[in-house]
N, C-alpha and C positions, 0 to 999 in steps of 0.2 A: 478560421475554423480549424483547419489542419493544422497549421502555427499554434494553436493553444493544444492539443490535444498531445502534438508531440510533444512539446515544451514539458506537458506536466507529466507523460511518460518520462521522459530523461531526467527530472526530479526525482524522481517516484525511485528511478534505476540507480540513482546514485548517491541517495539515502541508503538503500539497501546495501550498494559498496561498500558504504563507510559504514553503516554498521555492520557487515562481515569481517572489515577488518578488525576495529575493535570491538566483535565479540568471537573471538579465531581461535581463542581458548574452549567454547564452549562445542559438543560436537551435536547436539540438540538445545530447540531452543522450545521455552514452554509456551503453548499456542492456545490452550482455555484454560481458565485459572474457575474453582468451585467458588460457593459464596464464603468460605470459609477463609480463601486465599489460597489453599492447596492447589499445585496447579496437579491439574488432570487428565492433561495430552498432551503431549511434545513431539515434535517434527523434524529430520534433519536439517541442519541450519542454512543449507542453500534451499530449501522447498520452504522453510518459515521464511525464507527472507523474500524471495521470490513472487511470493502468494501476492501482495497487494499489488508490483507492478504489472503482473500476468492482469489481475481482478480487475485494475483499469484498462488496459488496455483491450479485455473483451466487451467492458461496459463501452466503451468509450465508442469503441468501432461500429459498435450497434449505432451511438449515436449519431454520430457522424454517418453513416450509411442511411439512417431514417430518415433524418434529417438532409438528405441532397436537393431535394426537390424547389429550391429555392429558398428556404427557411433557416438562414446564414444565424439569423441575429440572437433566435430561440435554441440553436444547434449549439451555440457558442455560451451561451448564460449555462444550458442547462450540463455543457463541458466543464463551466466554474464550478458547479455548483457540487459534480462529482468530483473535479479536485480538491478541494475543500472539506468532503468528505473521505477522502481515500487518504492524503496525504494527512489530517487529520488523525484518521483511522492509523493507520503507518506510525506515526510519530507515535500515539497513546501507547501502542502496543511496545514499541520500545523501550518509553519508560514504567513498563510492567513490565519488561525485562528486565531492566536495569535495578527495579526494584527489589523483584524477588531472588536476585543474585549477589546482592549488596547488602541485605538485611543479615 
């Protein structure tokens, strides 16, 4: 249970590394984009990059902490289940960076 949780923090941390390095040119990065594609809010590039590993590891801690009580097997599915979404989450938003600074 702890083993998955850090596991997918240290993912999560080092996703956002490598895209700080290659994105070290930009000094904000765009963080909601309108239906139009305009984006419409941008964030220092260490507080954009930062957000998804922070996001897991508050959700995560929750889980893991509700989860002590004996409930090893359900703590751990539903730790996959927000990695999967987070990193997920993480990756899409990068290539909506990548997008809107390439076109």
């Amino acid at each position: 249970m702890y083993v998955t949780g850090i596991s997918v923090f240290i993912i999560s941390v080092l996703i956002a590394l490598i895209a700080n390095y290659k994105l070290r040119h930009l000094q904000r990065l765009p963080m909601q984009w309108g239906l139009s594609g305009q984006v419409n809010r941008t964030a220092p590039r260490a507080y954009g990059l930062a957000l998804f590993p922070a996001l897991y590891a508050f959700i995560a801690a929750f889980i893991i902490f509700a989860g002590i009580s004996g409930h090893e097997a359900i703590t751990t599915r539903s730790l996959l289940i927000l990695a999967i979404a987070i990193l997920g989450t993480q990756l899409f938003h990068l290539v909506l960076i990548d997008k809107t600074h390439n076109s």
